[in-house]
N, C-alpha and C positions, 0 to 999 in steps of 0.2 A: 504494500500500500504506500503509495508515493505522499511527498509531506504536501502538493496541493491535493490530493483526496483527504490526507486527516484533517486539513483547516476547511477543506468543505465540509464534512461529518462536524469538524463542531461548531458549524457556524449554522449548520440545520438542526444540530442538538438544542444548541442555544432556542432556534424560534420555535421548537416544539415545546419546549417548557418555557415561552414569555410567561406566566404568571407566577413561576418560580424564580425565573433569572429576575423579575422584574422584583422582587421582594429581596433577593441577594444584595443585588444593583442599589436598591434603598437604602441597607443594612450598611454595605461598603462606602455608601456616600453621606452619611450622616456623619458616620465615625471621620472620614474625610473632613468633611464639611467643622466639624466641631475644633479640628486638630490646626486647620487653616485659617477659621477664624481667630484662634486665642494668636496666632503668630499677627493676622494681616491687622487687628486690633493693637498689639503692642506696637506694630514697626509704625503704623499711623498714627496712633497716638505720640510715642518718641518726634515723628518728624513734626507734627503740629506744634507740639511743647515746647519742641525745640527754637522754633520757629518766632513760638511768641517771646516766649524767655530772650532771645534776641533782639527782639523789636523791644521789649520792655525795657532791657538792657541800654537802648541803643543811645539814651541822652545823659547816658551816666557812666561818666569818666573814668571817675577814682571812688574809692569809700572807703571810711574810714571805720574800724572798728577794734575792740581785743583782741588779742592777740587765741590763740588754740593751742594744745598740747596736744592732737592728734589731727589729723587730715581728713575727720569724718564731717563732710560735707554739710550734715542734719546736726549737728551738736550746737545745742544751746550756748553762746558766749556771753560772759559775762559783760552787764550794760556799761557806757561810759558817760564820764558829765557832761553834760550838757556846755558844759563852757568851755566845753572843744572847740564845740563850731563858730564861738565867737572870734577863737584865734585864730580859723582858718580861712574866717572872712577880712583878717587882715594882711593875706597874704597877696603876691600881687598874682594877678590871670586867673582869678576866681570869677565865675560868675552866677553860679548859685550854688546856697549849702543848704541843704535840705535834712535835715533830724528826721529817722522814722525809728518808732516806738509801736511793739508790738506787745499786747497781754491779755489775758481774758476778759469776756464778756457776753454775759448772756444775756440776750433779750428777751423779753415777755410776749408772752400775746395777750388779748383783749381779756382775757379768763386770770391772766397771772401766770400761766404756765410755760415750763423755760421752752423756746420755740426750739428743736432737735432738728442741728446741722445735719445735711444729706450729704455724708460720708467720710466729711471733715469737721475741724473744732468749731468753737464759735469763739472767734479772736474780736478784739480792738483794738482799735490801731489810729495811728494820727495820720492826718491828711490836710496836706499843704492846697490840693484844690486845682484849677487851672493851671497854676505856676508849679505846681510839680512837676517833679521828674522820674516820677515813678511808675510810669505807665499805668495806672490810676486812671479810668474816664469818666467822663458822667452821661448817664444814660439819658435821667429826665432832673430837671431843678437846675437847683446851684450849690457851692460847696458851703457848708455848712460852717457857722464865724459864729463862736458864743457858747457859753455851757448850755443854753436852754435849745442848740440846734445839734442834729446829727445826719448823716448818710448813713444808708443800708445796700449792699448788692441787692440787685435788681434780682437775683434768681430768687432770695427767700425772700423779697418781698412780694413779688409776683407769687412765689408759694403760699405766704402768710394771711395776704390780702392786703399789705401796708402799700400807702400811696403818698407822695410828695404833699406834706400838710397834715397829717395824721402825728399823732404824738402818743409816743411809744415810749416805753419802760428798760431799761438795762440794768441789769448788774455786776460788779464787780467786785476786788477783793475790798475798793473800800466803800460800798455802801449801793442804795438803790435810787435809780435818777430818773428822770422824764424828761423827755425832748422831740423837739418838732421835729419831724423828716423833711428836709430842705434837696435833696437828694437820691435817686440811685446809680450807683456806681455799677460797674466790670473792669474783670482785667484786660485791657486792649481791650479788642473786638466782642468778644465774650459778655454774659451777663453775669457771671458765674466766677469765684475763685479756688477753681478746686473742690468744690463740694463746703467749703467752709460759709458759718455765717460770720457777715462783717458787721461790725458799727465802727464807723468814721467819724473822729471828733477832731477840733485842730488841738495844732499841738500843744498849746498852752491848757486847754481841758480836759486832753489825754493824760498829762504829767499830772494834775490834780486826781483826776479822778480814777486813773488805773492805777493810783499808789506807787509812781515810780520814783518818786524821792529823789526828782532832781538830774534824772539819767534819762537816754537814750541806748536803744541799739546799737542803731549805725547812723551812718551821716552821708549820705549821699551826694558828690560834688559835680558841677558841668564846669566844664575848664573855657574860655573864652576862645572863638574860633583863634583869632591869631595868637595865643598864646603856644606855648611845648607842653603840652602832658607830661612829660618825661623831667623835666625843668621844675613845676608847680609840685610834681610828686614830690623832688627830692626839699623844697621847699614844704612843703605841706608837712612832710617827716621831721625837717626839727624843731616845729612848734608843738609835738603831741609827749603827750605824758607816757611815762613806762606802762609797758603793757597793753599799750596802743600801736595798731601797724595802717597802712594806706597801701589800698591793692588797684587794682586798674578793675575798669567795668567789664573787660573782657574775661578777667580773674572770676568778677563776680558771676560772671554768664553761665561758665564754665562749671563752675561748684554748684549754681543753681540746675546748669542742664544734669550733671550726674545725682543731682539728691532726685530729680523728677525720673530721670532711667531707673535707676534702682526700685524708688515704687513703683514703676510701673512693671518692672521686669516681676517684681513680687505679687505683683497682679495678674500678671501674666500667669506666671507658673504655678498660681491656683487654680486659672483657668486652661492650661494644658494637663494637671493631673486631671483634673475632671474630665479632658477630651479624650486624653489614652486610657481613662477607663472604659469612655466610651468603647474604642476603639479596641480594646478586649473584649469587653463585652462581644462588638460586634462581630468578632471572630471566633469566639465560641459558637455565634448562631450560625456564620457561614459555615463554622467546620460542620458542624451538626448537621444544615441542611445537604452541604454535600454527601458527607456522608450517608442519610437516607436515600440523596437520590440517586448515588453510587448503587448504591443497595438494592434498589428497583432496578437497576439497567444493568444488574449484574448477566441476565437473558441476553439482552441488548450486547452486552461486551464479550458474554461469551461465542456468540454468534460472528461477530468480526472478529473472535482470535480463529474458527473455525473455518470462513473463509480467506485465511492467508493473511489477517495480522500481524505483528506481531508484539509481545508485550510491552515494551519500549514504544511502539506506535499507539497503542490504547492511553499511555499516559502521557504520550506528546499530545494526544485528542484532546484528553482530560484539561492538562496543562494549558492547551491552545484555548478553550473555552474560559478558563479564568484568566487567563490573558488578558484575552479581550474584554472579559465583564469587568476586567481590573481597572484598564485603562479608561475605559469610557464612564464609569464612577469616580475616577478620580477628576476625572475633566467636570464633571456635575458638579463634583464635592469642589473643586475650585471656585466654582459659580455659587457655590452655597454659602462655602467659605466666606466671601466676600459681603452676603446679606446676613449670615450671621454676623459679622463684625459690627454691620451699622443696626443689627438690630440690640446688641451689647448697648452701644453707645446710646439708642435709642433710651432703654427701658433705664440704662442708669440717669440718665437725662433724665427722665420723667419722675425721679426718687429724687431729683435736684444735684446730683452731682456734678453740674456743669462743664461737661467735656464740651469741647471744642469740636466742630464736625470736622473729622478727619478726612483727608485724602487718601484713595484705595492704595496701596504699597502692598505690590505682592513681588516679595524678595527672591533669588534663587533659592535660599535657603526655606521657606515656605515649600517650594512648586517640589523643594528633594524631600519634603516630610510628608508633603499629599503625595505623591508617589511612591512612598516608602510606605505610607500608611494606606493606601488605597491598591496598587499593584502587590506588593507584600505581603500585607494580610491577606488578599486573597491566593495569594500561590500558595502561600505556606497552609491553610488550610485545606486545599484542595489535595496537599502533597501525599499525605497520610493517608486520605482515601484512595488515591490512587495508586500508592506503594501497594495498597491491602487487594486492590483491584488485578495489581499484574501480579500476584503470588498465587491467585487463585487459578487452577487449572479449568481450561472449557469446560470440562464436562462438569467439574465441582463447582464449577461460577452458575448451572442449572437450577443450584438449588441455594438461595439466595441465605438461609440461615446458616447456613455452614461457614458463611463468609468470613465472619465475626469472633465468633463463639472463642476460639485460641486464644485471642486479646483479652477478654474480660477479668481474669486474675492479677495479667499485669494492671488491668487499668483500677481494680479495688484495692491494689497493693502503694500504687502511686497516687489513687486518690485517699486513702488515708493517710500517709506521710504528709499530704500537701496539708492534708485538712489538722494533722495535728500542729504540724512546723506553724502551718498559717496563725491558728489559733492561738498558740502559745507567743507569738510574736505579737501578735494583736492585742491582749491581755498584756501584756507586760509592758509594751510600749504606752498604752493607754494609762496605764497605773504607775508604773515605776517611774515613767520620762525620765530616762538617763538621757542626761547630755544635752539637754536642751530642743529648742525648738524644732531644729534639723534634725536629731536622733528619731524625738517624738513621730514626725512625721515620716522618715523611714520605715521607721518598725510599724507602726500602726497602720498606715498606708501600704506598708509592702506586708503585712501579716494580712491586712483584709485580704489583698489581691492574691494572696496563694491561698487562704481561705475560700474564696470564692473559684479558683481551680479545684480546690481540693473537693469540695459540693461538685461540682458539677461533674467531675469526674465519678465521684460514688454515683450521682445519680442515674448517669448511665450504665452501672453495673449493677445497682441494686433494684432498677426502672423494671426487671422482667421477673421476679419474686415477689415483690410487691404489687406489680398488674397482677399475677396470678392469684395471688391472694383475695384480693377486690374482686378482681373477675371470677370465681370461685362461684359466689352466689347467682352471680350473673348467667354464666353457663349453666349451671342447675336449672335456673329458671325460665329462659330461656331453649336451652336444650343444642343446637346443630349453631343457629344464628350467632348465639350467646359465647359458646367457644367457640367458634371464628371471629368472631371482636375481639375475645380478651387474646387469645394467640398474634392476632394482625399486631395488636399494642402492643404484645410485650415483644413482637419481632422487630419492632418501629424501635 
C-alpha cells in the first residue's frame, strides 16, 4: 500500500467519522485555544504597559528619591523631606519639581461602606493637576485646589456612581474627611490605574491629611529644553542629603516596565497552569476516544492488514489522520486563542480592572506552544492506540476484546502508584508548605495532576467489574437485551 493510498484511507476515515473527528477537533482546540491565549494576553499586555509607562515617563527627566539596598524594583523606599525640592528649584536648568506622595485611602460610598478596588489597593496620592508631569489626565472637571476638593479615577467612579460635584467620604491613617469631586482622572489614555482606587488631593492636603509628616516619595524633575540633563544631574546631586540619589527618567521607565512584566508574567503563569491543565485534560479525552475508536475499527484494520498492508502502514494511517486533525485545531485554536485573550481582558474590564485594550501579539514563541500543544497532544495520544493496533495479528484484531485485555494489570499497577504518589504529594504540599510559595505550588499542583492520572487510569481498569456489577440486575431483568448492554459497557 503506497503512502498516497494511506493518506487517502485517512482522509476518508476522517469524513466517515465527522461527528467524532469533529468533537476531537473541539477537544484539541480548546486546550489550544486556552494555552495561546494566556501567552497572546501576556505579550499584549507587556507591549501596551510598556508603551504607556513610556509615554508616562516621557516629560520626566531625572527623580529624585532614597537610596535601596537591593534592586527589587516593587520595594517600598523610605520617604524624603520635602525641603529637597526646595533646593533643587535652586538649581540652574530646572524647570519643574514636582513632589509625588503616595498612601492609603479608602473611600466610602453613599451607605459608609469602604468602596473595594477591582484588583488593586485603594491609594492616595497628591496631584499637581494640568502642570504635572506625571502623566496624570483629566477625564471630566478640573484639578482639585483645597482640602474641601478631590479627584477620583474615572473607572470606580463610573463603577461607584460618583460624578464631578458629588461629595464623597475618604479615609485615612489620620482621620475621616469629605470633599467635592472636582475631577476624574486616568492614566494616559486609560480611565483606569491598574485596577486601583485613587483619591487625588494637592499636595499641600495630601501631607496633612495622609499623615506624612512633612515627606514625600519622590520628586519628579523636567530639565529645560536647552539645558544638559547630564550637567543638572551632576548639579542636582550635590544639593541632596545622604541617602538620597537622582536617577534619569529612562532609569525610572525601566524599573517601572520590569515591576509591571513581573506581575504580569505572574499573571500569566496562573493562567497557563490553568490552560495545560486544560490541555491534559484534553488529552486524556483524545486518548480515550481514540482508543474506542481504534477499538471499533479493529475489523476495519484487520481487513487492510489482510489485503496487503502492512503494520507500519496501519499506523502511518492512524498517525496520518491525527496529523491532520492536529494541525487544523491548532490553526482554530490560534483563532481562538486570540478571542480568548480579548475576552480575559474583557471580563477583567468589567470587574474594573482597567487594562488597556491590547494589540493582538502572537509571538513565535506562542505559534511553537499551539503547535506543540495542538499537533503533540494529538500524536502522542493517538501513539499508544496504534502501537496496541499493529501488535494485534488479522485474525486476532477479528475479535475486538482481545485487543486490550494484556494491558489492564499494567495499567491498575500504574494507576495506583500515580494515584498514591499523587495523593500523598497533594496532602503534604497542601498542609506542610515546605519552602514557600513555589514549593506549595509544585507539590500541590503536581500531586493533583498525577492524582488525576492516577483516577483515570484505575478507572479504566476497574470500568468492566464495576459495569458488571451494576449491570448484574440489569441483565436478570432484562434477560438477552440487558446482557448485551452491560457486556457493550464494560467492553467500551
Amino acid at each position: 500500500m503506497s503512502s498516497r493510498t494511506t493518506a487517502l484511507l485517512a482522509r476518508k476515515s476522517i469524513r466517515a467519522r465527522l461527528g467524532r473527528t469533529i468533537a476531537i477537533a473541539i477537544a484539541i482546540t480548546v486546550s489550544v485555544s486556552f494555552v495561546v491565549g494566556a501567552f497572546v494576553l501576556a505579550d499584549s499586555l507587556k507591549s501596551v504597559f510598556n508603551e504607556l509607562i513610556e509615554e508616562l515617563s516621557s516629560e520626566i527627566d531625572l527623580q529624585v528619591r532614597s537610596t535601596s539596598e537591593t534592586d527589587d524594583p516593587i520595594e517600598a523606599r523610605e520617604p524624603i523631606p520635602l525641603e529637597v525640592a526646595d533646593s533643587i528649584e535652586e538649581v540652574d536648568g530646572i524647570d519643574v519639581v514636582e513632589p509625588s506622595l503616595t498612601r492609603y485611602a479608602q473611600l466610602l460610598d453613599e451607605e459608609g461602606d469602604a468602596v473595594q478596588a477591582a484588583g488593586g489597593p485603594s491609594l492616595g496620592v497628591s496631584w499637581e493637576g494640568d502642570d504635572g508631569i506625571q502623566g496624570v489626565t483629566i477625564r471630566e472637571g478640573r484639578a482639585p485646589s483645597g482640602s474641601d476638593e478631590l479627584a477620583l479615577d474615572k473607572a470606580t467612579a463610573d463603577r461607584e456612581g460618583f460624578a464631578v460635584g458629588d461629595e464623597v467620604t475618604y479615609l485615612t491613617d489620620t482621620g475621616r474627611f469629605t470633599a467635592t469631586v472636582t475631577s476624574l482622572i486616568g492614566l494616559g489614555d486609560t480611565d483606569s490605574f491598574a485596577g486601583a482606587s485613587i483619591v487625588a488631593l494637592d499636595l499641600e492636603t495630601a501631607l496633612e491629611h495622609y499623615g506624612a509628616d512633612g515627606k514625600v516619595d519622590t520628586i519628579d524633575i523636567s530639565v529645560l529644553e536647552e539645558a544638559d540633563p547630564e550637567r543638572v544631574r551632576s548639579d542636582v546631586e550635590t544639593v541632596l542629603p545622604d541617602r538620597v540619589e537622582v536617577v534619569t527618567g529612562e532609569e525610572v521607565a525601566e524599573e517601572n516596565t520590569d515591576a509591571v512584566n513581573q506581575f504580569i508574567d505572574i499573571f500569566a503563569t496562573g493562567l497557563l497552569i490553568f490552560a495545560f491543565i486544560t490541555a491534559a485534560v484534553g488529552a486524556f479525552i483524545i486518548n480515550n476516544v481514540f482508543q474506542i475508536t481504534i477499538g471499533q475499527r479493529l475489523r476495519e484494520l484487520a481487513l487492510l492488514r489482510a489485503v496487503g498492508a502492512s503494520s507500519s502502514q496501519v499506523v502511518r494511517m492512524l498517525a496520518g489522520e491525527a496529523l491532520l486533525l492536529g494541525v487544523v485545531a491548532t490553526v482554530t485554536g490560534l483563532a481562538g486563542g486570540v478571542g480568548v485573550a480579548r475576552l480575559l481582558v474583557l471580563v477583567f474590564n468589567s470587574a474594573g480592572a482597567g487594562f488597556p485594550s491590547p494589540q493582538t501579539i502572537i509571538s513565535g514563541r506562542t505559534v511553537f506552544w499551539a503547535a506543540l500543544v495542538g499537533v503533540g497532544i494529538t500524536m502522542a495520544s493517538v501513539l499508544l492506540p496504534a502501537l496496541r493496533a499493529r501488535r494485534i495479528p488479522p485474525v486476532a484484531a477479528m475479535r475486538p476484546e482481545l485487543g486490550y485485555a494484556a494491558l489492564r494489570a499494567r495499567r491498575l499497577i500504574l494507576g495506583a502508584v500515580l494515584t498514591i504518589a499523587g495523593g500523598t504529594a497533594f496532602v503534604y504540599g497542601l498542609l506542610v508548605r515546605p519552602g514557600g510559595t513555589v514549593t506549595l505550588i509544585a507539590l500541590a499542583g503536581g500531586g493533583a495532576f498525577l492524582l488525576f492520572l492516577g483516577v483515570v487510569s484505575l478507572s479504566s481498569t476497574v470500568a468492566r467489574p464495576v459495569t458488571n456489577a451494576i449491570g448484574w440486575p440489569i441483565a436478570k431483568l432484562f434477560k438477552v437485551p440487558g446482557a448485551l448492554a452491560r457486556d457493550n459497557v464494560a467492553r467500551v
